[in-house]
N, C-alpha and C positions, 0 to 999 in steps of 0.2 A: 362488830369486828370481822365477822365471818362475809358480814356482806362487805365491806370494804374491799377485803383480799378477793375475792369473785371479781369483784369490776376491775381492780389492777390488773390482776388474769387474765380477763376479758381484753381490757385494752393492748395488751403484752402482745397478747395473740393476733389482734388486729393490726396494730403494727409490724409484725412482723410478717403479718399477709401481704401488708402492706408494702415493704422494702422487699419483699424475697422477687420482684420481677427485674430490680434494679442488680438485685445479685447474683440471680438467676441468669441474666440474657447480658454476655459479654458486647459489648460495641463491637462494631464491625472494623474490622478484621480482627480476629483474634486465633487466626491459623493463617501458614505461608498458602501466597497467590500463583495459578498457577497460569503461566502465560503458554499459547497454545501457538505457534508458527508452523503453517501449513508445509513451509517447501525445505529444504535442506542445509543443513549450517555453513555458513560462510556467504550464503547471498544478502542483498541489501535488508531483507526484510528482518530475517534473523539477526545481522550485525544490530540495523536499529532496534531489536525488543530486545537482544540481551544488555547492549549500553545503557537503557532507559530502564531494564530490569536489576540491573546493579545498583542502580540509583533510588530505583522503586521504593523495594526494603523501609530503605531509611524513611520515607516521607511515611508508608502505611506502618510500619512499626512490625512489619512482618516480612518475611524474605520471599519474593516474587522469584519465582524459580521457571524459565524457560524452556521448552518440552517444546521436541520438533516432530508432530505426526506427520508423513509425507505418503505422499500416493495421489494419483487420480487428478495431478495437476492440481491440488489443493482439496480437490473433494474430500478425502480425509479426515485432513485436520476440521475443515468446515462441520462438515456433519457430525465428530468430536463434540466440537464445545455446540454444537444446535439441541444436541440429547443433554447435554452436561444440567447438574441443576442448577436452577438460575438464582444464588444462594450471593453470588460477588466472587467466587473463589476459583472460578474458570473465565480466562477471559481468551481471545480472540488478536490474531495481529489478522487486519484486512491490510489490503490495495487493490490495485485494478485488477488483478486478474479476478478476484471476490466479487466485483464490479461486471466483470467481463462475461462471466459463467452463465449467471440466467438469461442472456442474451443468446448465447451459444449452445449450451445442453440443457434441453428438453426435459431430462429425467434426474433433476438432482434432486437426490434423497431428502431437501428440506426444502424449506419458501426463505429465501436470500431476504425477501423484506419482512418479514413477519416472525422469523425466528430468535432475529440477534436484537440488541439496542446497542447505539452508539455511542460510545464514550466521546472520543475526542480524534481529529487527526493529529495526529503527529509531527508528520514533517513531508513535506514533499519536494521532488527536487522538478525539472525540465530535461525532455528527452532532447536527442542532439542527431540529425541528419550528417551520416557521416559516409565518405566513399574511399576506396583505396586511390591514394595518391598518383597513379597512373591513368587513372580516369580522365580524358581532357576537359574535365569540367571545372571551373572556379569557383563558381558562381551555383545556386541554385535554378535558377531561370537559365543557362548554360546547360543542366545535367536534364533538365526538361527539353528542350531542343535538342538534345542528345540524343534522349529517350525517343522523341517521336522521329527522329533522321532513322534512328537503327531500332524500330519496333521485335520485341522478341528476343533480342540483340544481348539486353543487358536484364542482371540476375541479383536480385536484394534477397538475403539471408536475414531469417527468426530462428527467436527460440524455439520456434513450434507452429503447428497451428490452432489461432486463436489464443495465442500469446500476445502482449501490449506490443513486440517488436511486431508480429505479424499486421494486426489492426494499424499499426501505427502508419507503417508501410502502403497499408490498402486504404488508406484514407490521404495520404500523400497524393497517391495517383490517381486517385476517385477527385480529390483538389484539384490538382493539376491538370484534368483534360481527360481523365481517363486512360493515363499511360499502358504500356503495355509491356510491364519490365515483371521479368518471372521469378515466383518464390521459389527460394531453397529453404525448406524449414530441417531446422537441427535440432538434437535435443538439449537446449540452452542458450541464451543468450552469449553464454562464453565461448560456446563451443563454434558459435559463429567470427569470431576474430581473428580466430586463427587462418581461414579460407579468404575470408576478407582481407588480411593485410600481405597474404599469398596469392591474392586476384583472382578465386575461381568463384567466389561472388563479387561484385561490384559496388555492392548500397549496403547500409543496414541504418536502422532508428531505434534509436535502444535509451536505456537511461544515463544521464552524463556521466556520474559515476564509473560507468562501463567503459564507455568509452576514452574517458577523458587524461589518462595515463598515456593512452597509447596516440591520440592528438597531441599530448603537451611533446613526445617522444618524436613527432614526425611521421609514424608508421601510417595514420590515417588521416584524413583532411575533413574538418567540419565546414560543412556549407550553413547549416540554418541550425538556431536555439528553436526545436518545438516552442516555444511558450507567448506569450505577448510581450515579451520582453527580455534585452538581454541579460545573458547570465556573468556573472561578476568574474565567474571565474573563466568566461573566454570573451571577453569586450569587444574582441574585434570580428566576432563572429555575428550576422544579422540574427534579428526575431522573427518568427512566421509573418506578422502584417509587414513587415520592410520586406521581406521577398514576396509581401504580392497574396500568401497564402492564411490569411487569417484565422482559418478553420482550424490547421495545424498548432493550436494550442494546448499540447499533449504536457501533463504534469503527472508522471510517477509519484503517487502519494502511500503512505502506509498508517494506516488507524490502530486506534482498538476498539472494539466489539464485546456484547456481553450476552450470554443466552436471553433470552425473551424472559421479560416477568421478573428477574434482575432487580431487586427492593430500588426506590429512587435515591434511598439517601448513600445507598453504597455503588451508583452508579454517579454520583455526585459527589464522594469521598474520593473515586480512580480518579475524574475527571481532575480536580484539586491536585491530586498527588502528581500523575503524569506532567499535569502544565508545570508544575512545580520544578517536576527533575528535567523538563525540556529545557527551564530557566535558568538552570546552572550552569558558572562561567566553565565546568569541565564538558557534560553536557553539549554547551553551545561552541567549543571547539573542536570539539571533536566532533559531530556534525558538520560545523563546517569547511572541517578537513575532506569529510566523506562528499562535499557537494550540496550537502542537505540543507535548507530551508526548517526553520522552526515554525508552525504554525500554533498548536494547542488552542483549540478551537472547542464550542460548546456541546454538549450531546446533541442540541436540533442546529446547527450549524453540522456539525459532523452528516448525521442522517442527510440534511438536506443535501452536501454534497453524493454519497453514496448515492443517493436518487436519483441525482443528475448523470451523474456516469453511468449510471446501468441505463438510462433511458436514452445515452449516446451512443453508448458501443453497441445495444441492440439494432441501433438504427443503422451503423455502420457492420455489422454483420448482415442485415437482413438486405441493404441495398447492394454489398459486396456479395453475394451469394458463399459465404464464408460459412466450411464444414467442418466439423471434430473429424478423426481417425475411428 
């Protein structure tokens, strides 16, 4: 009898050795996510992680909460979620300028490919070649002839330098012949529109979004769609290869990121969830109000594009002789 009740015991306790890792270790996520945006609330990158983090929630069963560290033109936030533990519960909004940085500074505090893993992008839109409507130019091939009649002459405005409006600008004219039209760099993209549709710069390349209120309004005139193709929401506007400039396939994209070491099965649960809330008919109009492209794309489809952006805009820094401040 005595030995009977031993082996129950025995087996009691084995069992329940057994079950305790299933009770023990909650499935992933079982705490709110925390999403990390490098630059200041109210730009594009921010609008898209807080829409796509409102929606987040619901799919992970947790509330994806949006936190904006700013500084250092994103260094910041970046080196943020690079120290952060790589657990699923810090993640990352990239785009170009995340792309653009180890091409440009020398000393960032982390390794851009070796630190994060890639979830998914997200969505990206097409930049838009835009000049103040006093310009005599119609045409892009017109504002080139422009350009080399009056060398010096004429002044395209960035947000900065080594910003996507700056690069975008210097590979323009790097396409074009080597123009010779001079930077005004601002602090912003926005802060450029204002000069621009006041005339005391001339050009800007910036993302359609940005631009594209103030096009539909008259204030600006778009000559060319960066992208290989036109964009829906200006038809009558050409693509870089119809003017001639092929190279100019500049696509403003915005991802998400995860520290390095990032478990696969909870860098494979984000991936799921995001494409998920990217597919919602709320989601999918309201990006398309913003201009925005849905992509939701795979974690090595994702990496493979970051790798190709950073292995272009270095090229286009290193042949522009393009410097930080």
């Amino acid at each position: 009898m005595s030995i009977s009740l031993s082996r129950r015991a025995l087996l009691a306790m084995l069992g329940a050795a057994a079950l305790a890792p299933a009770y023990g270790q909650d499935p992933y996520p079982n705490k709110p996510v925390t999403i990390v945006v490098p630059f200041a609330v109210g730009g594009s990158t921010d609008l898209v992680a807080r829409l796509i983090g409102d929606q987040l929630g619901a799919a992970l069963g947790q509330p994806a909460i949006v936190t904006n560290r700013t500084g250092g033109g994103g260094v910041v936030g970046w080196s943020n979620v690079a120290r952060a533990q790589p657990d699923g519960y810090t993640l990352l909004t990239t785009e170009m300028s995340f792309a653009i940085a180890p091409g440009l500074v020398s000393n960032l505090p982390f390794d851009a490919k070796k630190d994060f893993t890639h979830i998914t992008t997200a969505v990206q839109v097409p930049h838009v070649l835009v000049v103040n409507p006093k310009v005599p130019a119609k045409t892009v091939q017109e504002l080139i002839a422009l350009a080399k009649e009056k060398p010096g002459q004429l002044f395209y405005g960035s947000g900065g330098n080594g910003t996507n409006t700056h690069l975008a600008a210097e590979l323009f004219k790097d396409s074009a012949g080597d123009l010779d039209i001079v930077h005004v760099p601002y602090k912003g993209a926005g802060a450029v529109l204002a000069d621009l549709m006041g005339g005391q710069v001339q050009m800007l390349i910036t993302s359609l979004p940005t631009a594209l209120p103030h096009i539909q309004s008259g204030k600006l005139r778009a000559l060319m769609i960066a992208s290989d193709k036109r964009s829906p929401a200006l038809p009558d506007v050409p693509s870089a290869p119809e003017v001639g400039l092929p190279r100019m396939d500049i696509k403003f994209w915005i991802g998400f990121a995860a520290p390095a070491g990032t478990p696969q099965a909870a860098i494979d649960k984000l991936n799921q969830s995001i494409i998920a809330t990217l597919r919602l008919p709320a989601s999918q109009e309201r990006l398309g109000q913003m201009g925005l492209e849905t992509i939701g794309n795979t974690p090595a489809e994702a990496t493979q594009l970051v790798d190709q952006e950073m292995s272009r805009w270095a090229d286009v820094v290193k042949q522009r002789g393009i410097k930080v401040d």
